[in-house]
C-alpha positions in Angstrom: 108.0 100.9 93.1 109.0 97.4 92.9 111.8 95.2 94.2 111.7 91.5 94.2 114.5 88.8 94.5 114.3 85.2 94.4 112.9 85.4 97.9 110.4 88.1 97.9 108.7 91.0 96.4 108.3 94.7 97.7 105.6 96.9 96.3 105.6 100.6 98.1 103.2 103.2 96.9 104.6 106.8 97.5 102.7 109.9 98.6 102.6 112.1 95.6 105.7 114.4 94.7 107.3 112.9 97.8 109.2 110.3 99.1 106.9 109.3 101.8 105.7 105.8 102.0 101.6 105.3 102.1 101.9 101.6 101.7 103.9 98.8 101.7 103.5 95.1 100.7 105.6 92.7 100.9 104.9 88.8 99.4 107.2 85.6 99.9 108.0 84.7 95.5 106.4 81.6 96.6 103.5 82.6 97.6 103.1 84.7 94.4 101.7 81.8 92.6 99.0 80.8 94.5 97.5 84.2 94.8 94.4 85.1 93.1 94.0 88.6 91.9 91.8 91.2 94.4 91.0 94.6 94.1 93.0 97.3 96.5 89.7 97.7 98.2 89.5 94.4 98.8 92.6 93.6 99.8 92.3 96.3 102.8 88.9 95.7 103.9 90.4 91.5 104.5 93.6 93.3 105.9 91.4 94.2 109.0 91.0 96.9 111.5 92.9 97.4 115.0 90.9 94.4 116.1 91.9 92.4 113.8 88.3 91.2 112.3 87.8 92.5 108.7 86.4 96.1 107.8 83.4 97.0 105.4 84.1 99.9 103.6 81.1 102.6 102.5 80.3 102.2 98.8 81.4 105.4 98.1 85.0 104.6 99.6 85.3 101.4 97.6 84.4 103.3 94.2 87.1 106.0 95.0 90.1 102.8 95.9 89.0 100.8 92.6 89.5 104.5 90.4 92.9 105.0 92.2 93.6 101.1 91.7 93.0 101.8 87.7 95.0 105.2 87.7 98.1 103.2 89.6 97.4 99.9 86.9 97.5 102.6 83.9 100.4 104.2 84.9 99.1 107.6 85.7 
């Protein structure tokens, strides 16, 4: 789902046939325009690990995030 006000936008992915939350982003409005468009996979390996530096993600992990990316983007 989406929520966003004149201050800022909510996206939260659900678990399927549940209401459990599997991710949560949350982006200032303003901030919305200077963003440049990145993948989900990307977007999580620059989100970082528990120490904070940046995670590579397998090949094979990446290909599986950019399928459910274009399931999500198509509305499946």
């Amino acid at each position: 789902t989406t929520i966003q006000n004149d201050r800022t936008r909510i996206q939260t992915i659900y678990q399927p046939g549940s209401f459990t939350p599997l991710i949560r982003v949350e982006t200032a409005t303003g901030e919305l325009a200077k963003t440049q468009r990145r993948s989900l996979a990307d977007a999580l390996q620059q989100s970082g690990g528990e120490d904070g530096g940046s995670v590579v993600f397998p090949p094979v992990l990446v290909q599986m995030l950019d399928r459910l990316e274009s399931e999500i983007l198509a509305d499946r």
